[in-house]
N, C-alpha and C positions, 0 to 999 in steps of 0.2 A: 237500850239493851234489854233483852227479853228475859224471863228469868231463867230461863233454862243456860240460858250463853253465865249468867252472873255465876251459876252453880260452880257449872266447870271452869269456868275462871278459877272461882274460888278455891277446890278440889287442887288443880294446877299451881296451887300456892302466887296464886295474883293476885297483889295489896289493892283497897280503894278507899279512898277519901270518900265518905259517904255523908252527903248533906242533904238534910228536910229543909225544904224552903217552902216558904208560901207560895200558891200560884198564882201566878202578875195576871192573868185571865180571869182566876175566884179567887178572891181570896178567905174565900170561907171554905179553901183546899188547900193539898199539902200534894209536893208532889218532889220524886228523891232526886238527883244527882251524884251519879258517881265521880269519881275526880282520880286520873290515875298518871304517872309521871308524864311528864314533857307537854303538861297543861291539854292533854286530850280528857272529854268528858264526857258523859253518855248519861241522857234519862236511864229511868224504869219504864220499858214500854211493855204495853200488851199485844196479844198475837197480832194484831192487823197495825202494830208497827205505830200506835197513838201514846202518846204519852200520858202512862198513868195517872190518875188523882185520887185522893184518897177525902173523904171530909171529919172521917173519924184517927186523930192523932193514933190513938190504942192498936187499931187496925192496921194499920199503917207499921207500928212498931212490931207486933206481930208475926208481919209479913216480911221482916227485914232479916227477923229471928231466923224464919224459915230457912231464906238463903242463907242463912248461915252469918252475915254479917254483925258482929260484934260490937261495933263503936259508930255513933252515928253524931255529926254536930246538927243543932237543931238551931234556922236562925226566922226569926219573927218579923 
């Protein structure tokens, strides 16, 4: 999901389970998951539709700020 879709989601009053995992590809990345009822789930993607990665945890937390998103489980 692109950021601009998480925004309005979010604005729209739409909850999401938001989980940092490590990436199974690097794992010296971090990349997010959203989680939202009836077990549908969506990366962080960017414009051309690739799923984000981040190497910096901070960066990553930052940018979660952005959209707006509050609560984040982080798992190792």
């Amino acid at each position: 999901m692109k950021r601009a879709d998480i925004k309005a989601r979010q604005a729209a009053g739409v909850q999401f389970d938001t989980h940092v995992i490590v990436n199974p590809g690097n794992t010296c990345e971090w990349i997010v998951l959203f989680k939202k009822d009836a077990g549908t789930s969506f990366f962080l993607v960017d414009e051309q539709e690739q799923v984000d990665t981040f190497a910096d945890l901070n960066q990553l937390v930052d940018e979660l700020r952005l959209l707006g998103i509050k609560s984040v489980e982080l798992s190792c």
